[in-house]
C-alpha positions as CSV (number, residue, x, y, z in Angstrom):
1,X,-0.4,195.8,262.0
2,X,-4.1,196.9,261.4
3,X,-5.7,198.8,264.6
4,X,-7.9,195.5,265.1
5,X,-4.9,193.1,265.4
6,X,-3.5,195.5,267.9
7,X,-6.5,195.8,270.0
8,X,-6.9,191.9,269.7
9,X,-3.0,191.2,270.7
10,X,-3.5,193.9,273.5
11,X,-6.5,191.7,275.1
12,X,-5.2,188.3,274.6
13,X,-1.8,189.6,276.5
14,X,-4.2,191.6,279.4
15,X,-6.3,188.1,279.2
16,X,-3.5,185.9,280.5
17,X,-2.0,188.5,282.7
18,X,-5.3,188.7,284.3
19,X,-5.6,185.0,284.3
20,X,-1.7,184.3,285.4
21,X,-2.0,186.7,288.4
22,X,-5.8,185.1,289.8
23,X,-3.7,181.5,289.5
24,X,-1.1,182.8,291.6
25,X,-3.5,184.0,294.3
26,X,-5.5,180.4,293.8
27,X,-2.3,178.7,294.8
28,X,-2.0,180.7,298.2
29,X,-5.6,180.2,299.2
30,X,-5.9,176.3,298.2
31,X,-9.3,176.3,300.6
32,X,-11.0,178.6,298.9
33,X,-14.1,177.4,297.3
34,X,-15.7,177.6,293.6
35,X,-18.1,180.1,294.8
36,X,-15.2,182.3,296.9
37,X,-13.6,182.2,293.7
38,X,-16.1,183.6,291.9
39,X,-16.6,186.1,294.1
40,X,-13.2,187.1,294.0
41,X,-13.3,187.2,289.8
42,X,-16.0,189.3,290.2
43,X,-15.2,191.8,292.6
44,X,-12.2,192.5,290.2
45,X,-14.6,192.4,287.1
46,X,-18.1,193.7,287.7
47,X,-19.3,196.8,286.6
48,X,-22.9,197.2,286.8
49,X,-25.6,198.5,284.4
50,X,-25.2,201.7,286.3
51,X,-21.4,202.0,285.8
52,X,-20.8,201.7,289.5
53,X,-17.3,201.5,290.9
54,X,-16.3,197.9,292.3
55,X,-12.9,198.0,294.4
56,X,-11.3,194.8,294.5
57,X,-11.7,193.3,297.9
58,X,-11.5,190.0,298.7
59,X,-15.0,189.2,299.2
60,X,-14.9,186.9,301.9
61,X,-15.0,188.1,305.8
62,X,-14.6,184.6,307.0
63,X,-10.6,183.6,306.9
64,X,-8.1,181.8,309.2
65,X,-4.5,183.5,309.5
66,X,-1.9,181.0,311.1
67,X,1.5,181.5,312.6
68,X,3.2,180.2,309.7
69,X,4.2,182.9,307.5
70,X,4.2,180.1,304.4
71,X,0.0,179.4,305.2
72,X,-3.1,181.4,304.8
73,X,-6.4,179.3,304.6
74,X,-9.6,181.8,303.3
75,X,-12.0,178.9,305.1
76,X,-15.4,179.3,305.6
77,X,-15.5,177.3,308.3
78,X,-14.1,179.9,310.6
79,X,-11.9,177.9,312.6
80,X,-10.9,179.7,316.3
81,X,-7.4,180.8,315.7
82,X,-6.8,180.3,319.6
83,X,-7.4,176.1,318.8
84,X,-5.3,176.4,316.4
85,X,-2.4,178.7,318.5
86,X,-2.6,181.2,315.7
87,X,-3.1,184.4,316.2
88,X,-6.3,184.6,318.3
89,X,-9.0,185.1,316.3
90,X,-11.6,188.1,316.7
91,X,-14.8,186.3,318.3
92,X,-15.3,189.9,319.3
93,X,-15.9,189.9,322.8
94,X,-13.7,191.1,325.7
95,X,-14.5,190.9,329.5
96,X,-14.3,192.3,332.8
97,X,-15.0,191.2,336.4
98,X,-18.7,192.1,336.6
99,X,-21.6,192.8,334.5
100,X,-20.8,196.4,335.1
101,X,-18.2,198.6,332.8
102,X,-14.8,198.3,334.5
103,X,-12.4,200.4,333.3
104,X,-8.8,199.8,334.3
105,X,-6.6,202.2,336.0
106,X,-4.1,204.6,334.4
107,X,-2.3,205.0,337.5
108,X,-1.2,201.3,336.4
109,X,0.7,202.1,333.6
110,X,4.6,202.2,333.7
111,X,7.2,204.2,333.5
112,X,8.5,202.8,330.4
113,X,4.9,202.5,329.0
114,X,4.6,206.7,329.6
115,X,8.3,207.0,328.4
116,X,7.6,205.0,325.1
117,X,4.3,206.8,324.6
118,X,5.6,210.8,324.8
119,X,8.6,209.3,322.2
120,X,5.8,208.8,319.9
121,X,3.8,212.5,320.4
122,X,7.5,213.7,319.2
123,X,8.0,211.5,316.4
124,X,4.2,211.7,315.0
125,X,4.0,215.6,314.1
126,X,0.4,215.7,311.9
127,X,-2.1,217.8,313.9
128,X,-5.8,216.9,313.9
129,X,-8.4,218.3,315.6
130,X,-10.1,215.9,318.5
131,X,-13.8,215.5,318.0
132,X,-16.0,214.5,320.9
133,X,-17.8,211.5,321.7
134,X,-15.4,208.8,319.4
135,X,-14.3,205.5,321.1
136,X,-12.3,203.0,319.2
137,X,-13.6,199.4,319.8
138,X,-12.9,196.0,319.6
139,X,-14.1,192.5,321.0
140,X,-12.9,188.9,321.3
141,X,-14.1,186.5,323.3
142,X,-11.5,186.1,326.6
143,X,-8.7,187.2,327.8
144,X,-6.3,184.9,326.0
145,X,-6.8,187.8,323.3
146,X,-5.2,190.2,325.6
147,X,-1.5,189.8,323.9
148,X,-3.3,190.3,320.6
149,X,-5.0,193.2,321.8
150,X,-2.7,194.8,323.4
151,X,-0.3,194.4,319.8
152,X,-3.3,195.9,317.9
153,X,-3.8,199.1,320.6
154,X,-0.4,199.6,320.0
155,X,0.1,200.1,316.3
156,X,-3.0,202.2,316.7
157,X,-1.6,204.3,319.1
158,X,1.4,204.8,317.1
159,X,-0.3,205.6,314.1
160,X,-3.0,208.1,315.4
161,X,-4.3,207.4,319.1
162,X,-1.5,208.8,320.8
163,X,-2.5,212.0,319.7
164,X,-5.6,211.9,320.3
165,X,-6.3,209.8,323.0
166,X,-10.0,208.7,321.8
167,X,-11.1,206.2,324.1
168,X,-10.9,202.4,323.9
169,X,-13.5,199.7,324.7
170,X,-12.5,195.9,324.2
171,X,-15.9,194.0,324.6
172,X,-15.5,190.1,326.2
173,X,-17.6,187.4,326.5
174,X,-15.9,186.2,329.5
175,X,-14.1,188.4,332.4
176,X,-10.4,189.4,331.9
177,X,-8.0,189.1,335.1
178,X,-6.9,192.7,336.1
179,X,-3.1,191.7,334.9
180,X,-4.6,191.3,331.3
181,X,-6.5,194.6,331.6
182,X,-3.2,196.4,332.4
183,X,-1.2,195.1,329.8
184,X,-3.5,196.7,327.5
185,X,-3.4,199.5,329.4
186,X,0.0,199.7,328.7
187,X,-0.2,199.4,324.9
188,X,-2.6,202.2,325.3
189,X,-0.3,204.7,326.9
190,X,-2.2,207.8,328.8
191,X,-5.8,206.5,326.9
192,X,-8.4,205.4,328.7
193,X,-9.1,201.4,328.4
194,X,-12.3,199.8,329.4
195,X,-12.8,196.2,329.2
196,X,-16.7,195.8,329.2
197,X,-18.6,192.4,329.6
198,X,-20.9,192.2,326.5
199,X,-23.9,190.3,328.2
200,X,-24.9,187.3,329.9
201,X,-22.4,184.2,330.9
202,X,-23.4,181.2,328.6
203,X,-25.3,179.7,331.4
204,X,-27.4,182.9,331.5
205,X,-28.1,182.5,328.1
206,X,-29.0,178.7,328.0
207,X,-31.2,179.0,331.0
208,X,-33.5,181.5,329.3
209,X,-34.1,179.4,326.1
210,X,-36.9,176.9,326.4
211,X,-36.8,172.9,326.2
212,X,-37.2,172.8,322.2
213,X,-34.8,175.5,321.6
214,X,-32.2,174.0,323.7
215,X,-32.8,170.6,322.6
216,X,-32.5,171.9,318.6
217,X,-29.2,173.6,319.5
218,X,-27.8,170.6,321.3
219,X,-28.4,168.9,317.8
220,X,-26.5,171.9,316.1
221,X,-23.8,171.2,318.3
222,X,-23.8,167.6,317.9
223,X,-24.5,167.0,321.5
224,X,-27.9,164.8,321.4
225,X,-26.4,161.5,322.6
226,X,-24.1,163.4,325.0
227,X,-26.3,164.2,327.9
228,X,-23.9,164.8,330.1
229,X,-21.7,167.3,328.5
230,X,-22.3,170.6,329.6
231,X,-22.4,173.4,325.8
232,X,-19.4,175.5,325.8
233,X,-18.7,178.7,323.8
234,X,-15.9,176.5,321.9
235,X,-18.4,173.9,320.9
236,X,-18.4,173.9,317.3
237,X,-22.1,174.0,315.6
238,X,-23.9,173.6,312.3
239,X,-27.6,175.6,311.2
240,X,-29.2,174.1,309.3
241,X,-29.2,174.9,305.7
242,X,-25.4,176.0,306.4
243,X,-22.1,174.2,305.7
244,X,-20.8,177.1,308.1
245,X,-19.2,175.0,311.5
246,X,-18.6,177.7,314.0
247,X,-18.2,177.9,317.9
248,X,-20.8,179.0,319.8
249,X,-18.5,182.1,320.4
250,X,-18.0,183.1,317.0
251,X,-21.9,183.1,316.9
252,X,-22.6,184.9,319.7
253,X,-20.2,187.5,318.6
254,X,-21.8,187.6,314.9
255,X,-25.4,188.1,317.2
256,X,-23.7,190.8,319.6
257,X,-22.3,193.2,316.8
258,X,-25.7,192.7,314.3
259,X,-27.8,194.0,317.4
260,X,-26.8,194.2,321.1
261,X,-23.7,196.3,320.6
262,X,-25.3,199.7,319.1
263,X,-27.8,200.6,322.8
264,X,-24.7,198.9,325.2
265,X,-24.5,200.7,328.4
266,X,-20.3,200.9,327.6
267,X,-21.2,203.4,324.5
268,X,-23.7,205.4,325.6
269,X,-21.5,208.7,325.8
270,X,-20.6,207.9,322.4
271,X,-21.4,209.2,318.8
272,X,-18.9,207.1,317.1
273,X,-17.2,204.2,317.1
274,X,-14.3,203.1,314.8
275,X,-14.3,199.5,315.2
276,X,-10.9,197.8,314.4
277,X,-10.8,193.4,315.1
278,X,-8.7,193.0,317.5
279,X,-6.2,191.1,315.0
280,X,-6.0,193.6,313.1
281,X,-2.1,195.5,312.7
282,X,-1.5,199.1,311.0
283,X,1.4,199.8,308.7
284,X,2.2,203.6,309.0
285,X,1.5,206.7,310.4
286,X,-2.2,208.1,309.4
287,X,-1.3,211.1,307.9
288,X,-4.9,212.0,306.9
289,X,-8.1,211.8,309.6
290,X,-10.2,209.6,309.5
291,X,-12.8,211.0,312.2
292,X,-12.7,214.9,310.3
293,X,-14.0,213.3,307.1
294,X,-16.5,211.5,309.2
295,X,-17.8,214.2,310.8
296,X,-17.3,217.2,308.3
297,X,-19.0,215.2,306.3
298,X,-21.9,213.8,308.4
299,X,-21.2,210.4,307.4
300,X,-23.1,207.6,308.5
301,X,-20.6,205.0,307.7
302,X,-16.9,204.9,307.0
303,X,-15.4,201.5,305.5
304,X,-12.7,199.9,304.2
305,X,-14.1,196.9,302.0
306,X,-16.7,196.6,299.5
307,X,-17.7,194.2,298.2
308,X,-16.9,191.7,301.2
309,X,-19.0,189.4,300.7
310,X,-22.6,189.0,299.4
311,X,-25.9,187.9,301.1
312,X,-29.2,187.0,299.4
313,X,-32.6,185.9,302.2
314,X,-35.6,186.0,301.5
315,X,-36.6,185.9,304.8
316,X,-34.2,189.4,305.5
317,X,-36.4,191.0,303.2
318,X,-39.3,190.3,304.7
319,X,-38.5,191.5,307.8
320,X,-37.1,194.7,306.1
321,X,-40.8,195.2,304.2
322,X,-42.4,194.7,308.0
323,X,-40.4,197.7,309.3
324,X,-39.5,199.5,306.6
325,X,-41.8,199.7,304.0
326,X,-39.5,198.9,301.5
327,X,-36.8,196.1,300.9
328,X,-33.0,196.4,299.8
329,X,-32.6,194.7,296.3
330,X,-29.2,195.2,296.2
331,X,-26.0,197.5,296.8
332,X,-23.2,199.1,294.7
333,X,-20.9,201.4,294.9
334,X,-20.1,204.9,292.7
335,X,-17.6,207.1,293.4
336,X,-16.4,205.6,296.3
337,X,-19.8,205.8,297.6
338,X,-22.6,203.2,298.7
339,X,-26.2,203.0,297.1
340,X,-29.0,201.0,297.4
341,X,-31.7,199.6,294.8
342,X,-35.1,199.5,296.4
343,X,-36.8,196.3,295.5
344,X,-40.3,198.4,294.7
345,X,-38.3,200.7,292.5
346,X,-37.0,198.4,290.5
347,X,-39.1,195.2,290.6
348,X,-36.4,193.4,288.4
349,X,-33.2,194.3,289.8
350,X,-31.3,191.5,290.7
351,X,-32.0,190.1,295.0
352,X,-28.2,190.4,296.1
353,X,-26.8,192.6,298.9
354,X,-23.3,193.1,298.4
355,X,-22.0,194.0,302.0
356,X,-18.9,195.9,303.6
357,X,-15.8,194.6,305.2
358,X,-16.5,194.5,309.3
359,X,-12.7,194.0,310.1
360,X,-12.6,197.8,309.9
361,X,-15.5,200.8,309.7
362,X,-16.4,204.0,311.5
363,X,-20.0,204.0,312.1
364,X,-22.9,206.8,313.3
365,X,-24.1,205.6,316.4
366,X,-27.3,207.8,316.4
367,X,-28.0,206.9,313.4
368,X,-28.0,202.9,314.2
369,X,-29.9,203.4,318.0
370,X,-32.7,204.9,316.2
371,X,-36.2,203.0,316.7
372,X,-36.6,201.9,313.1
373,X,-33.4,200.2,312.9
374,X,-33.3,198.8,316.1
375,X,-36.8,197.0,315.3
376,X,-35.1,195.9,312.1
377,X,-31.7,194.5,313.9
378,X,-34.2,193.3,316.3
379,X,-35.8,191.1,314.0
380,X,-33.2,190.1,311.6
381,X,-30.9,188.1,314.2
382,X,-34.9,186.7,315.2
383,X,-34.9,184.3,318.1
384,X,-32.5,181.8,316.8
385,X,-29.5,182.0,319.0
386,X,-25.9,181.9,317.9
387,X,-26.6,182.1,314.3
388,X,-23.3,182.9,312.1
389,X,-25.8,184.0,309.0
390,X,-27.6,187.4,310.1
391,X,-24.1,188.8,311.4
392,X,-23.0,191.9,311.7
393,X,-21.6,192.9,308.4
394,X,-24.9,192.7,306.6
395,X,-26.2,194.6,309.5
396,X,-23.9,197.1,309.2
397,X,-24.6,197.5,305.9
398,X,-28.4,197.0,305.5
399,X,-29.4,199.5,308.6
400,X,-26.4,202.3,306.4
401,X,-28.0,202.2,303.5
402,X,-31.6,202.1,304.5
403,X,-31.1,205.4,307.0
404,X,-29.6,207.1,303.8
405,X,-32.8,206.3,301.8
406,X,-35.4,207.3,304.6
407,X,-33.7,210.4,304.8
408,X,-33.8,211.3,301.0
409,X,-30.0,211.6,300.7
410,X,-27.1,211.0,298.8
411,X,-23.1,210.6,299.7
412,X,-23.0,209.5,303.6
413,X,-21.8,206.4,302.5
414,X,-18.1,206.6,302.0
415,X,-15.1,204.0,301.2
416,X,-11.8,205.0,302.7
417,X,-9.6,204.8,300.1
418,X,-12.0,205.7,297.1
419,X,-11.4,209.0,299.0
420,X,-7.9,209.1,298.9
421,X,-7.8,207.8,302.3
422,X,-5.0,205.1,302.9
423,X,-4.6,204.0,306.3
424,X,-2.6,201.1,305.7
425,X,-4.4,198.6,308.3
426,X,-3.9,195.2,308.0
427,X,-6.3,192.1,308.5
428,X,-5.8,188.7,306.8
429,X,-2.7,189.6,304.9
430,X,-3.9,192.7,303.3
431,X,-4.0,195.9,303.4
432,X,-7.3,197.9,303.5
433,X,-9.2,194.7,302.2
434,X,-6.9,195.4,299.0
435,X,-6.0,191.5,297.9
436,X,-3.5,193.1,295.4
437,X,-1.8,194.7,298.8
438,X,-0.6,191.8,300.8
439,X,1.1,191.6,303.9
440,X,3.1,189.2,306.3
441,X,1.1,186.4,307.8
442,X,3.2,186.3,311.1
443,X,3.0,188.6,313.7
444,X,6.4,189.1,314.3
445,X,7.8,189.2,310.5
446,X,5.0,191.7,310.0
447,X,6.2,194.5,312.9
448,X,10.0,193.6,312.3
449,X,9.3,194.7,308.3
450,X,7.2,197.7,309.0
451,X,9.4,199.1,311.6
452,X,12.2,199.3,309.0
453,X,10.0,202.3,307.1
454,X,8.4,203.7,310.2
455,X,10.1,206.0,312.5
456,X,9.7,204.9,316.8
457,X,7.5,202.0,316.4
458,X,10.6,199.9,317.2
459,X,10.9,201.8,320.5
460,X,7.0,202.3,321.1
461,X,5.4,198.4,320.6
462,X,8.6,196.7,320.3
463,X,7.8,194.9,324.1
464,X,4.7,193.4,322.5
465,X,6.6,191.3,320.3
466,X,9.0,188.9,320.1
């Protein structure tokens, strides 16, 4: 056979592997749309003019995990888990009792909590070096998260935070009862939990809008012949020029982590945050630090997923020629490392941002509290309340990249496992964004398999689950 007809055979049988494997994954995630789709196809396919490194993520944040093992929905609707009695989802917020950071006692955690805990200092023997000024954070919207939380805190703990006993801030929407606070706590062992309200009560925020602006999101909410019911955060809304439907929750959240997070009173002692959602599990000891090649490395942002997702506004770059002086084109990644293409560079690069993964990153908080980007952030979630579309992940990304460029350097932009870092954390049935890595749906099918392979996490977490 001629070295042609080999070459030929060879793609025809890669073609329909290819093709085999992507109708396989179709037939899991019957919601997911034509342009989902494509995304996927070509976060497995592109390479750019530049040769740039594409990992295959699934390029959607926006997904619905159900307590069915058998059903996973990738819907862009984002449907609250907690309506569905799923797994709650992560509205990122968590609450306390006042507008003040509470933080709950460790004199209330058990004797079977401390026990449970010191098993795992035995078990888990890697030795890192504990860096100041890291807090681990999360958020959902109430209390009803706690059980979820608490699951999450857990696996963290057993994996790395036991160790090293970096702080833990859960931001809520609405207060948590001190029972909910101290099971946490629990989870948490000897760490330090605070559970910090993330800003004003919904009532707070509606009385501050005007007539017009409450009046327009009555409409999003399809409230305008329903005068007498009173907005809640799980009212489901549309914007307009979106097919998104979201609560009012979901788009606070999206608001809160784009802007209001980075100056919050709860992280001002803090350089870094590594944000995990709260529904997010881990599958194995972290043998490798994440936080030493954060900060031996001067990084300004750590992430798991990229591309997760792509974003193209006009109006976004606008804002971004207002403060910066210069507008993000678009994004790719080398190396295992983020770049950006400046619009006035390159006048005919293509308009489309792809963005990182927000289930899971380590960011620079200095870096993201300086003036420049906070007038950006500022701007970009405008005056529009509760918007899903300027959310956090493009934020995330946008305000990384453009610190990287104003300060005329290279490689502080790193993917995890492009750096042979695995950390095995799950969210949405997948490991580390990886779609090829997939994971139990259920909660409880997905500790009972991973405590087979992992040493004490039976006897650390196992009073979380059922």
């Amino acid at each position: 056979m001629s070295l042609f007809a080999c070459y030929a055979l060879f793609v025809v049988i890669s073609s329909m592997n290819y093709t085999a494997t992507l109708s396989v994954y179709s037939s899991e995630v019957e919601n997911l749309n034509e342009e989902l789709l494509d995304d996927l196809q070509s976060s497995k396919q592109l390479v750019d003019s530049e040769s740039a490194e594409i990992d295959a993520t699934v390029p959607v944040s926006l997904t619905k995990e159900f307590e069915d093992e058998s059903t996973l929905t990738l819907d862009k609707n984002i449907l609250d888990r907690e309506a569905k009695g799923g797994d709650a989802i992560n509205l990122n917020a968590a609450s306390i009792n006042t507008k003040e950071t509470a933080t709950s006692s460790i004199n209330d955690i058990t004797e079977s909590s401390t026990k449970t805990a010191a098993v795992n200092i035995m078990q888990n023997t890697t030795n890192f070096k504990r860096y100041d000024g890291v807090a681990i954070v999360t958020k959902v919207l109430w209390d009803k998260d706690a059980h979820t939380v608490a699951q999450m805190v857990c696996y963290l703990a057993h994996a790395y935070n036991d160790k090293m006993k970096y702080d833990i801030i859960i931001f809520t929407t609405i207060p948590w009862s001190e029972e909910n606070i101290a099971l946490v706590q629990r989870a948490a062992g000897e760490t330090k939990v605070t559970v910090a309200l993330e800003g004003p009560s919904l009532e707070e925020h509606l009385a501050a809008m005007s007539k017009k602006e409450l009046t327009m999101l009555r409409n999003r909410c399809s409230l305008a012949n329903k005068t007498e019911e009173a907005l809640t955060w799980q009212h489901y809304c549309v914007e307009k020029g979106s097919k998104d439907r979201v609560s009012l929750g979901y788009g606070w959240q999206a608001e809160f982590r784009a802007y209001h997070i980075w100056k919050h009173e709860a992280l001002r002692n803090y350089k870094y945050m590594v944000w995990v959602d709260s529904d997010c599990r881990v599958g194995k000891e972290w043998d490798q630090d994440p936080m030493k090649m954060m900060v031996e490395n001067d990084l300004t942002l750590l992430y798991s997923g990229y591309p997760y997702g792509k974003f193209s506004d006009s109006l976004t770059r606008e804002k971004m020629k207002k403060v910066y002086n210069m507008t993000l084109c678009y994004t790719k990644q080398k190396n295992g490392e983020l770049y950006g293409t400046m619009c006035e560079d390159n006048p005919s690069a293509p308009k489309l941002i792809r963005q990182v993964a927000g289930s899971h990153h380590i960011t620079n908080l200095d870096h993201y509290r300086k003036d420049i980007h906070q007038r950006f952030l500022k701007s970009f979630v405008g005056d529009y309340k509760f918007s899903r579309k300027y959310d956090d992940q493009i934020a995330v990304t946008i305000v990384a990249v453009m610190e990287q460029s104003l300060r005329k350097e290279t490689s502080k932009l790193w993917h995890e496992r492009s750096k042979n870092l695995t950390l095995k954390i799950a969210h949405h049935r997948m490991y580390d964004t990886q779609i090829w890595e997939k994971t139990p749906a259920n909660k409880n099918t997905f500790f009972h398999t991973v405590k087979k392979e992992w040493p004490g996490l039976d006897e650390r977490c196992k009073a979380f689950f059922s």
